[in-house]
Every structure is written in C-alpha cells, then in structure tokens.
DRENLODO-728978 format. One record per residue: residue in three letters; x, y, z of N, C-alpha, C in turn. Coordinates in steps of 0.2 Angstrom, whole numbers, plus 5000, padded with zeros to 4 digits. Each point is the difference from the previous one (the first is absolute). Layout:
BEGIN
ALAXYZXYZXYZ;...
This chain:
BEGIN
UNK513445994848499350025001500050025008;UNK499650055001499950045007499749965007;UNK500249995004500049965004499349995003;UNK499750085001499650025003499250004997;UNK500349994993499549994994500049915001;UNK500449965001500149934998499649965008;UNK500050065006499749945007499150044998;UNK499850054997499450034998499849944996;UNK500350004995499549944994500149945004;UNK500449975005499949915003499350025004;UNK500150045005499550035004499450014998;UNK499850024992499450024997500149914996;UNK500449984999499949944997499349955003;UNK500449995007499849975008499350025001;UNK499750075000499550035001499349984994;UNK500350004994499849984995499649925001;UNK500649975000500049924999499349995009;UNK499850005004499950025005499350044998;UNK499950044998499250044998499649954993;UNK500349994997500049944996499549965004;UNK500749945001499749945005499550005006;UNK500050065002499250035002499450024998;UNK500150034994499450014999499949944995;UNK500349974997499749934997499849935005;UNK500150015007499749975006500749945001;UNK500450024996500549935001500549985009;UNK500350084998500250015007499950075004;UNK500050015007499650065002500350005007;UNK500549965003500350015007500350055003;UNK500450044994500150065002499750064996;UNK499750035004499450044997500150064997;UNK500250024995500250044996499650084998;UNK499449985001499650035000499750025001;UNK500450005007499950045007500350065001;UNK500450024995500350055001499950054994;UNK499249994998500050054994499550055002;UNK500250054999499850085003499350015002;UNK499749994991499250015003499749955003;UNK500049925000499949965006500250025007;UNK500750005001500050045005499550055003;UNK500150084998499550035002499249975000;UNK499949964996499249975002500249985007;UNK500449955001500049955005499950055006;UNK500550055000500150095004499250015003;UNK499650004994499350054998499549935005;UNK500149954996499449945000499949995010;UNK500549975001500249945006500550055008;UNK500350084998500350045003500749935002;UNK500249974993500749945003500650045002;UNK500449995006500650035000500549984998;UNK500149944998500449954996499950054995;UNK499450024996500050034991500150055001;UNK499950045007500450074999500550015003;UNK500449945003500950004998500349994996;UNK499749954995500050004993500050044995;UNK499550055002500050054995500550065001;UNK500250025007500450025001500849995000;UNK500149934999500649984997500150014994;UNK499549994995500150034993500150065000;UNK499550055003500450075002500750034999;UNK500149975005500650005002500650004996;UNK499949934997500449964994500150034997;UNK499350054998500050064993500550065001;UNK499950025006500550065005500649994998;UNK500349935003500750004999500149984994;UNK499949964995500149974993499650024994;UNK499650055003499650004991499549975000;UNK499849974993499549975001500349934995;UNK500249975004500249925001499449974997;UNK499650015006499149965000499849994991;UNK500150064995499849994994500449954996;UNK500649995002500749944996500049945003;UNK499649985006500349965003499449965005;UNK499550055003499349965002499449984998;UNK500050064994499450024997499949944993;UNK499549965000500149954994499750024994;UNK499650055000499750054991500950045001;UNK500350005003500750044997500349964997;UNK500049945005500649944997499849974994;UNK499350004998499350004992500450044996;UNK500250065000500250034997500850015000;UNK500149985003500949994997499949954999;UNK499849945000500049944995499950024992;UNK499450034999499950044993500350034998;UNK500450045002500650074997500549944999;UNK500249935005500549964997499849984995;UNK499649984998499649944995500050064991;UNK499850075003499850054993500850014999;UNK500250015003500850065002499950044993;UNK499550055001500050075001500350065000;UNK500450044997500450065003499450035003;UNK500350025008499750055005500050074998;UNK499550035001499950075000499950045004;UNK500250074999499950035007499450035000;UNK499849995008499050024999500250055007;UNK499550064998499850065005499549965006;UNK500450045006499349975007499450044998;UNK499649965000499550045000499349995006;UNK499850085002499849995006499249975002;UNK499949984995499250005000500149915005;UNK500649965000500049945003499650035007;UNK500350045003499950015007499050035000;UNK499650024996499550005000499649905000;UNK500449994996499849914999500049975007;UNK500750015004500249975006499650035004;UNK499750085000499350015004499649975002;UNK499549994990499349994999500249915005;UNK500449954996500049955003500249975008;UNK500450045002499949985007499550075003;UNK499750034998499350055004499649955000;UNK499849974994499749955001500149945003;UNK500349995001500449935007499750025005;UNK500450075002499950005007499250045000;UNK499550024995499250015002499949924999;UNK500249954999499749945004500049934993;UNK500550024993499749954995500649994996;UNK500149965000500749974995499750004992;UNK499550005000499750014991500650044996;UNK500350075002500550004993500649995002;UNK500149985007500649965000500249934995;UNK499449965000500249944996500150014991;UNK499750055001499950044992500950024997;UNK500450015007500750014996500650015007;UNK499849985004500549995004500549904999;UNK500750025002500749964993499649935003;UNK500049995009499849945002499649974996;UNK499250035004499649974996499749994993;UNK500250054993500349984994500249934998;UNK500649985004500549955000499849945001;UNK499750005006499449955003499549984995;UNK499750044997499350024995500549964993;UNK500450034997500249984996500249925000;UNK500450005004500549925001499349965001;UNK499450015003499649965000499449994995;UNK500050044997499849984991499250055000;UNK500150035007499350064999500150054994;UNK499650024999500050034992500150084999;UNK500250025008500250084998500549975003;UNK500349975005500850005000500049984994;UNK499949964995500449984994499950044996;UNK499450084999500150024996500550065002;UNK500050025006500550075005500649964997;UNK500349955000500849964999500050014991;UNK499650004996500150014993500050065002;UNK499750055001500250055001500750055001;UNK500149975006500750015004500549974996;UNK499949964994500649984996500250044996;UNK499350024997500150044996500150084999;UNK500149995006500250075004500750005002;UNK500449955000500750005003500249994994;UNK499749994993500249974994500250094996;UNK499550045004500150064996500350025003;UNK500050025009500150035004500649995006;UNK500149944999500249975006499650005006;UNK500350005007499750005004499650065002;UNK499550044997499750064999499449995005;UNK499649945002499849985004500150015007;UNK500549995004500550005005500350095002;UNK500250004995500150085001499350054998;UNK499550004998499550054999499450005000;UNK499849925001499249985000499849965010;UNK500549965001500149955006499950045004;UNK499450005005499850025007500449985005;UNK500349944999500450005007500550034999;UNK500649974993500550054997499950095002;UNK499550024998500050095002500150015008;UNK499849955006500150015006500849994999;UNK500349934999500550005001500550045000;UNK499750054991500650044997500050055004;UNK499650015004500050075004500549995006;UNK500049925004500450005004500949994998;UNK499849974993500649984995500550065000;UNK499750075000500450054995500450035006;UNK500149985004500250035008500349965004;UNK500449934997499949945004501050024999;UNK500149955006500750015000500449974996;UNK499849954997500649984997499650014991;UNK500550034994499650034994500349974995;UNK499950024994500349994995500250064996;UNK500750015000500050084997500850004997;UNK500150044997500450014994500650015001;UNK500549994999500750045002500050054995;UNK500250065001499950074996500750004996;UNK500449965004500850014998500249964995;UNK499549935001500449954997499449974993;UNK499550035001499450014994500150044993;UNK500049954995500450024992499250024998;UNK499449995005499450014994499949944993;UNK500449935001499749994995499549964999;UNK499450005006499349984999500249915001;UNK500349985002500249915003499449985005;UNK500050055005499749995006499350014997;UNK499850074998499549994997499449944996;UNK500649984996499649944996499949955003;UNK500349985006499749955005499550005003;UNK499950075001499450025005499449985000;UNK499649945001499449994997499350045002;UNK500250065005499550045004500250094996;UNK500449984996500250074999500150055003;UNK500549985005500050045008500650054996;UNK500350004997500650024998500350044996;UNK500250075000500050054998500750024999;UNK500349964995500849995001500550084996;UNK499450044996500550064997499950055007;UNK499650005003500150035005500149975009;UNK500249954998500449945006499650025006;UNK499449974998499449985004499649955002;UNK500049975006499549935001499550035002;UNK499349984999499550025002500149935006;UNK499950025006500049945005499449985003;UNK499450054997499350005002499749944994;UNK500349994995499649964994500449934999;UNK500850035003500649924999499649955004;UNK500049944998499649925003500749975003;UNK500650034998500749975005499949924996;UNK500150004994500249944998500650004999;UNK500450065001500850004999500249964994;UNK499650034995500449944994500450084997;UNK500050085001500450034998500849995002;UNK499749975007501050045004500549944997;UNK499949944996500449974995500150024993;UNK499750044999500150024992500450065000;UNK500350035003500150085001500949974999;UNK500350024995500849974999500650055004;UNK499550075002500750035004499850005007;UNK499549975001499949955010499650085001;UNK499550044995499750075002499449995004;UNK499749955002499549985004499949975004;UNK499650025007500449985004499349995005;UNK500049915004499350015003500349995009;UNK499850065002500550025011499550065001;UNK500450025005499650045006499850074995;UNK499650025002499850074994500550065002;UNK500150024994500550064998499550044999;UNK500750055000499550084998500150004994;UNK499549994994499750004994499750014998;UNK500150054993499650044998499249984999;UNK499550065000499449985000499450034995;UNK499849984999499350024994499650075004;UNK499950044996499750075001499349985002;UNK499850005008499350005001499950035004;UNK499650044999499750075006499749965005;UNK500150035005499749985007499150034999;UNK499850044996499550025000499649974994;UNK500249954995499849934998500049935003;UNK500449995005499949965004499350015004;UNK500050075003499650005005499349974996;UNK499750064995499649984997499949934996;UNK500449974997500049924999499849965005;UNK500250005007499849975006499450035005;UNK499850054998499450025003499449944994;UNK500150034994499649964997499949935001;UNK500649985002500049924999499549995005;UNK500250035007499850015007499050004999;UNK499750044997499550024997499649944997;UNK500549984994499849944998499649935004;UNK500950005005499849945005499450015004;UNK499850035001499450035005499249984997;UNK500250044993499549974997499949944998;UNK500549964998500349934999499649975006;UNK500049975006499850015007499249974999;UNK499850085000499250005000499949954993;UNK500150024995499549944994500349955002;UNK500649995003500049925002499649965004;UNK499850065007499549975003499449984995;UNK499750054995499550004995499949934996;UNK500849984997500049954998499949945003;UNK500349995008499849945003499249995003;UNK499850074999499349974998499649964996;UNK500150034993499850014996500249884998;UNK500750015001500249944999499549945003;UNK499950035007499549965007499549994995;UNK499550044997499549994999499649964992;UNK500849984999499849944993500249925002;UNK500250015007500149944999499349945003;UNK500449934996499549945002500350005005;UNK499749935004500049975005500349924999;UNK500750035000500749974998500349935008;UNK500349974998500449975006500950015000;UNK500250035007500750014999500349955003;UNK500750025000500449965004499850035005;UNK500549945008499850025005500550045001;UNK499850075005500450055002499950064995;UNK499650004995499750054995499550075003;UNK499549975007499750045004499350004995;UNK499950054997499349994993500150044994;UNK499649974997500050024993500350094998;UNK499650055002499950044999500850025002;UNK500349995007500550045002500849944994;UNK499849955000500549974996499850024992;UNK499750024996500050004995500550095001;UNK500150015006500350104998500649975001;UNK500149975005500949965000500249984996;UNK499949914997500549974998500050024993;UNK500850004998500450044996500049964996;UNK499849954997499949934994500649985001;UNK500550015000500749964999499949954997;UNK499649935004499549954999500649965003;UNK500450035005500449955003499849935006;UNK499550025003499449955001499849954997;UNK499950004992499649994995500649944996;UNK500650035001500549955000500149945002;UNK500150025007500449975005499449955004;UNK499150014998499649955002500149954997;UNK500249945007500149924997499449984996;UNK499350025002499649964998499350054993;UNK500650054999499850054993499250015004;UNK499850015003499550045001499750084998;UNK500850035002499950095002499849994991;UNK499850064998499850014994500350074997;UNK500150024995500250105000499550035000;UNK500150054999499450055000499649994993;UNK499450035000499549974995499450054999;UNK499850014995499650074998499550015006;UNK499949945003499550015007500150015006;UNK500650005000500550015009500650024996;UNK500350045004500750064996500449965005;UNK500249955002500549985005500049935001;UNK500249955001500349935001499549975005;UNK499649944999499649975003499949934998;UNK499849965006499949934999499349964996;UNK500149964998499749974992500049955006;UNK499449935000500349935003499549974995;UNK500050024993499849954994500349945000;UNK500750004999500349945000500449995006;UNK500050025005500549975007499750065006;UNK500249985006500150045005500449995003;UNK499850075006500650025003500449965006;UNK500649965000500249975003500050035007;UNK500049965004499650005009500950055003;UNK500549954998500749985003500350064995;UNK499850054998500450054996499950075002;UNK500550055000499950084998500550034997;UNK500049974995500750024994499850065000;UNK499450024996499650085000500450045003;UNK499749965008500050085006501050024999;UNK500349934998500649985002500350074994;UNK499950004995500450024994499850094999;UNK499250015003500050074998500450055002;UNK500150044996500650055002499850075001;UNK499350014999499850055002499350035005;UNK499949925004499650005006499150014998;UNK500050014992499249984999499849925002;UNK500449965001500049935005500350005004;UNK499950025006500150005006500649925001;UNK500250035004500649935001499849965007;UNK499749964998499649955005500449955001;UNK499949955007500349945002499749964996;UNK500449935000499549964998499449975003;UNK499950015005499549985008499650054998;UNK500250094997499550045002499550004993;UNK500449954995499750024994499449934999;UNK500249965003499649925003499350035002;UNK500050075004499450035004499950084995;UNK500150004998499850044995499349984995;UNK499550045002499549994994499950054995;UNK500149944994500150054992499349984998;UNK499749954999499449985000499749965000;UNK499150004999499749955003499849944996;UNK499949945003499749954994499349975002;UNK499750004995499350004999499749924997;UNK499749985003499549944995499549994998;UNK500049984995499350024996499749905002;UNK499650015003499549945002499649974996;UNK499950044993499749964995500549974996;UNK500550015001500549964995500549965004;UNK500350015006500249965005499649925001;UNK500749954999499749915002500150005004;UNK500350025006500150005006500449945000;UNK500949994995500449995000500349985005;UNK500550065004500350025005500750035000;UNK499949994994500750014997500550075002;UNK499450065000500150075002500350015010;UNK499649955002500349995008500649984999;UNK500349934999500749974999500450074998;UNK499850044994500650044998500250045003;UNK499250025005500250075003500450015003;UNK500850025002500550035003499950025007;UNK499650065001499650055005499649935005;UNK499649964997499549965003499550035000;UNK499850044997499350045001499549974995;UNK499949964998499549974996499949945002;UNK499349985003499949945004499449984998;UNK499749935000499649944999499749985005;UNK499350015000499849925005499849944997;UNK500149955000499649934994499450044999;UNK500050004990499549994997499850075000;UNK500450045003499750075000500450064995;UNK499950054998500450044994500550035004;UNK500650014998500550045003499950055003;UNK500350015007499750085001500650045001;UNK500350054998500750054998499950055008;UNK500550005005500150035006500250084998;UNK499650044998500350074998500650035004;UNK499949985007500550015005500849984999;UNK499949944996500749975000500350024993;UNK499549994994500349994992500550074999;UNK500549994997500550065000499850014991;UNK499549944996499950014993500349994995;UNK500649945001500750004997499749944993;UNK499449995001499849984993500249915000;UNK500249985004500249914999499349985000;UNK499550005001499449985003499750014992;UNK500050044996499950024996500449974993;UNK500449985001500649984994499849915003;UNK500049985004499649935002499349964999;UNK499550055000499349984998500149974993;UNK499749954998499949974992499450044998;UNK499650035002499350034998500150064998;UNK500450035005500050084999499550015002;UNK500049995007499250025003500250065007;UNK500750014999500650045007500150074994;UNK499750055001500450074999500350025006;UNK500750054999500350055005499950084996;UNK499650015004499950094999500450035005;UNK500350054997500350065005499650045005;UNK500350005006499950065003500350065001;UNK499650045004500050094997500950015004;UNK499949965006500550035002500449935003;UNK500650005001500449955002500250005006;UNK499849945005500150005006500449945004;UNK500350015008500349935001499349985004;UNK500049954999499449945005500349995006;
C-alpha cells in the first residue's frame, strides 16, 4: 500500500477522532476547529484576528503546494463522507466539473462578507458537521443527504456543490505538487479510476482533473504498472478550455458575488428584524449582530458544562442561553474558549466575570424575602437590608442567572439586554 496514502488516512484518522470528541464536548484542548476555512474567514470578517488570517493563509498555502489536502484530511463532512463510501463500497464514477459550484461559492460567501452567515450554515462542510453531530435537524437531514449522494455519486458533494471546496479547486489546479498520469507507463485500464471517489480521473485519455481530486491518494496504490504518480507538476496534457470561457465564467462569478454582497446586507437585516429578546453567551455583543455570525456548529452548545447554550429555534436562528434548569457558571468560558469562528468573542475569564449578558429582576409580590438570591449571587450585586426586599445593583449583575436558579418561589427573572457590556 502507498506510503503517502497510508500517513493521509493516520492523519485524517487523528483529525477525525479529535472533531468528534469535540463536538460531542468530551474533549477540546486541541482546537480542531480552528482551522476550518469558513470560521476562519468569519473570525477574518468578525474580530479583524491575525492569528485567523495566518491561519487562513496557511491553508492557502498548503493548498499551493499540495492540493487540496484540507478536503482528505481537515475537513470533517469529508472525512463523513469517506467513512460512507467505506461503509457502501460503491464503485466510483466518473463525474464532469461542473461550473455552476463557483456561482454557489459566490452567492455564499457574497453573503458573508455583505454581513450574515445565514447560507453559510445552510451548507458549508464545518458547520453541517457540527449541526449534524449535534442532533439539529438540518445537519441530520443535509448528512442523510450527503450519504445518499456518495451512495450514487461519490464524493460529488466536494468536487461540484462545496463552496469551500470550489475556492480550494481553483488554487488546487495550479498547485505544485499533482496527481497526474504517466503517459508511458498507463495501459488505460481504468484501476485508478475506480478508486477515485471525486471522479477526478480521466484514465482513457490519461487525465487528472487536479481542480476536483480531494488527494485521498487511494488511486496511486491501485495503478499495477507504478503509471500514477503524486510530485512536482509535469507537463501534462490538458482539457480544451478557451481562455474566452474562462473570462466570461469568471466575470460572471465576479457579478454574482457582488450581488451576493448586497442581499446579504438585505438579509442581515431582514434577520435583525425577527428577532426576540434573547440572552447570549458572554462575548456574543447582541442579538441582532450575533444572530448574522454564529454558524450553529453548536460547538458551544456541547462543550457547556452546565447545558445552558440552547440551538437555534424557530424564534432565534442562532444558539442562546435558557436558565430554566441551571445557570451560567460564574468560574467558566468554555463558550468564549471553544468558538472557532469569533461570533463569541474569546474573552478572559476576569473579562467574562464583568461582562453583562443580562439583568435580574424581582418580582415583590412573590419574593419571601428569603435571602437566598444574595448568598448565590457570584458578582455580589444583590443586596438585603433586615426585613427589607432584595434590591439587584444593575451596575454590578453580569445576569448569569444563579439568583434565579436559587429563589424557591420564582420570584427572580433574568431578561436580556440589547446590547452586551463589561461593567
């Protein structure tokens, strides 16, 4: 077996096992999910991080010199989908590029960068993956989907639907190290082909499509006279495309994204304008600008010890705090800690201690004047004089809900505020 196919699948093994145990909240120390394209760009967009645009410029990079690796070995709706193609084993087929991806790659990041992840979450690989693994009902029904799509197609998803994938393939198909045929030593008899789970492979005319190969390298073990070969790019022959289809393809895309752009502003309005009056995590800023960011992954929603985050819900498109049954721990920002694409700011724990997410409120006809709600309070903003009703320090309370999860009466609501501040 091929060496270079054998350190791929440990390495996608490793990534695998790791995206997993993160989004199921088990384990999350080494952040995986930090390196996924469109978090990244958000983080780019959100926060101006320079960590997330060395980041994303190292994937770049990566892409340059090797292809698109990122699809075999970072990405975890890829590594979804070669689990599936292991699980059906399917003969592969060969599928045409087809260019309307790079219209899809527009509309959806036009829309990013006019200001709303709204159809990001709708089919971008991360946040799918996140959506799925966590039991939301369009990742689980996009992953029935995508199975049944690798069941007919293979990876037809990756090569001709995936908005990141269409970036990548653009810098894939010019990248120094390829996948490409030996012309000498290739019998044509379609070996390589049938492993190809992208359909990248055009074996009667001893062709790699290098823009649509995902570099799983499961061809360059199958090949019995050594006629495939993955190194430095050769001169090799090329598919018939006029430079004056090109131009026109890419003006169009150009056109698209432009348009793309403006409805997205349109849509981050439009979003703005249904929503309730939610409480977020700390470092969320408000409602209206968090609901166009976070990309549901629901990796938050995981990884909170005290299950508070909630997913999105027909009345808020985006992940927010519930304190029906608990609240938000004083001593925690697992949140701010795990998000990967900066719609949770990544706050200290000192800064998230002084952060107010919202306020608590007493109701004086139902309040026994206990005390109970002072004791809990963390912040210390809820204070007693003998025999008097609680009075809550709006100055201090960050909203974190303990005061509220402690009254016996239910006489403490925490309502959200508009906008998120440090005290």
């Amino acid at each position: 077996m091929n060496k270079t196919y054998l350190l791929r699948i440990c390495l996608a093994i490793v990534v695998a096992v790791l995206s997993i145990l993160g989004i199921l909240g088990v384990f999350y120390p080494f952040k995986i999910f930090d390196v996924q394209v469109a978090a990244l760009l958000q983080r780019v967009l959100v926060d101006f991080s320079l960590f997330a645009g060395i980041l994303l410029l190292g994937i770049i990079v990566l892409t340059l010199l090797l292809g698109r690796v990122y699809c075999s070995v970072l990405c975890p709706l890829g590594l979804l989908q070669e689990g599936f193609a292991l699980i059906f084993r399917r003969k592969n087929v060969a599928l045409k590029n087809r260019s309307y991806k790079y219209f899809v790659a527009a509309i959806v990041f036009g829309a990013m960068l006019g200001g709303t992840v709204y159809l990001v979450r709708l089919i971008d690989p991360y946040s799918v993956f996140g959506s799925a693994f966590s039991g939301a009902v369009w990742g689980l029904v996009f992953a029935a989907g995508i199975a049944l799509l690798v069941w007919f197609k293979g990876r037809y998803f990756c090569s001709n639907i995936c908005p990141v994938g269409a970036v990548l393939g653009l810098l894939s198909k010019n990248a120094l190290m390829q996948v490409y045929i030996d012309d000498e030593k290739c019998v044509a008899c379609g070996r390589c082909a049938s492993k190809c789970p992208s359909g990248s492979i055009d074996f009667k005319n001893k062709i790699v499509d290098n823009e649509t190969c995902v570099k799983c390298f499961r061809c360059l073990g199958s090949c019995r006279q050594s006629g495939i070969h993955y190194d430095k790019k050769p001169d090799t022959k090329v598919s018939f495309n006029p430079e004056r289809r090109r131009f026109i393809l890419g003006g169009a895309a150009l056109v698209v994204l432009a348009l793309a752009v403006k409805s997205g502003v349109e849509i981050s309005k439009k979003v703005a304008t249904k929503l309730k009056k939610v409480i977020l995590p700390a470092g969320a800023g408000n409602a209206d600008d968090f609901a166009n960011r976070c990309l549901n992954c629901n990796l938050c929603v995981q990884n909170c010890p005290m299950k508070i985050i909630k997913k999105a819900d027909g009345e808020y498109p985006a992940v927010h705090i519930d304190y029906q049954d608990s609240f938000c721990d004083y001593n925690c920002h697992k949140c701010s800690e795990v998000c990967p694409s900066g719609a949770i700011k990544r706050l200290t724990l000192a800064e998230k201690q002084k952060t107010q997410i919202a306020l608590a409120e007493i109701d004086e006809n139902i309040c026994i004047k206990c005390g109970l709600c002072v004791m809990k309070c963390p912040a210390q903003a809820i204070s007693r004089v003998d025999g008097a009703f609680p009075i809550v320090d709006a100055n201090k309370c960050i909203g974190c809900g303990a005061c509220q999860t402690a009254c016996p009466v239910k006489a403490i609501k925490v309502v959200g505020v508009e906008a998120q501040k440090l005290l």
